[in-house]
C-alpha positions in Angstrom: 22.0 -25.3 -16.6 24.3 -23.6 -13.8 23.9 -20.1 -15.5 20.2 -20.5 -15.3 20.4 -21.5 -11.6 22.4 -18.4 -10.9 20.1 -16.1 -12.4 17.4 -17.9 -10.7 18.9 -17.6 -7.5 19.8 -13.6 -8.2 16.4 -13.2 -8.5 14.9 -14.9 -6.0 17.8 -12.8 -3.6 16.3 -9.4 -5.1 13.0 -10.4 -4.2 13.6 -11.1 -0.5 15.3 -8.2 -0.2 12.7 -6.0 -1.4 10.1 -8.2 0.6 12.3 -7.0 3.6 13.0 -3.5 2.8 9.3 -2.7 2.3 8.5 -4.9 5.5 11.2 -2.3 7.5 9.8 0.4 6.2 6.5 -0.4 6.2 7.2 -1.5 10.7 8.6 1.6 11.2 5.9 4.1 13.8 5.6 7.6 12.3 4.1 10.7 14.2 0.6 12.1 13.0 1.3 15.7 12.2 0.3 17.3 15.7 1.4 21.2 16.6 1.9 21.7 20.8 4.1 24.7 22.3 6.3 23.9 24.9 9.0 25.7 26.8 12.4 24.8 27.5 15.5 26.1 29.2 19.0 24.3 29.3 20.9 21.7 26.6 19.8 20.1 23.9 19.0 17.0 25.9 16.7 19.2 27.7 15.0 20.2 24.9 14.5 17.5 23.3 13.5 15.4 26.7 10.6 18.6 27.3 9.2 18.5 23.9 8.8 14.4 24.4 7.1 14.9 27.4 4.9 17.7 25.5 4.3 15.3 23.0 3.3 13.0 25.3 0.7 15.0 27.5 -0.8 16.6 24.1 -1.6 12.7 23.3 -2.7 12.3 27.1 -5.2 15.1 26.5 -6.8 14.1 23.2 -4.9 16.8 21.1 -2.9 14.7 19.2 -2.9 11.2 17.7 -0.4 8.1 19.1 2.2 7.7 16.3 0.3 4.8 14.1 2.9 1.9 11.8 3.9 3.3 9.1 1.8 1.1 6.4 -1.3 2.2 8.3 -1.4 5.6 6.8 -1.1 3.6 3.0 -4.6 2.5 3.6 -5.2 6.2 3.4 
């Protein structure tokens, strides 16, 4: 009786973790594959901070899609 509760409850444990690991995943906001050019002098802060904001304008200007949930692109 108390092994079969333990193994029961094991399982049960496995199964809510995999419901939450695919729920993370699956929450998680990925970026469309989008190519823009942008030009950037100073640290890597700055870099990084100018190719947001590049990011950012090519989506303003209809060049590139807003990043979508994750599980949205399983639909296909």
């Amino acid at each position: 009786m108390i092994s079969w509760i333990a193994a029961d409850s094991r399982r049960l444990f496995l199964i809510v973790c995999a419901i939450a690991a695919v729920g993370l995943l699956s929450a998680q906001t990925v970026r469309p594959s989008c190519t823009y050019a942008v030009a950037s002098f100073g640290g890597e802060a700055q870099q990084k901070e100018a190719a947001e904001r590049g990011y950012q304008e090519a989506i303003a200007a209809g060049h590139c899609a807003p990043p979508h949930a994750r599980w949205q692109f399983w639909r296909g």
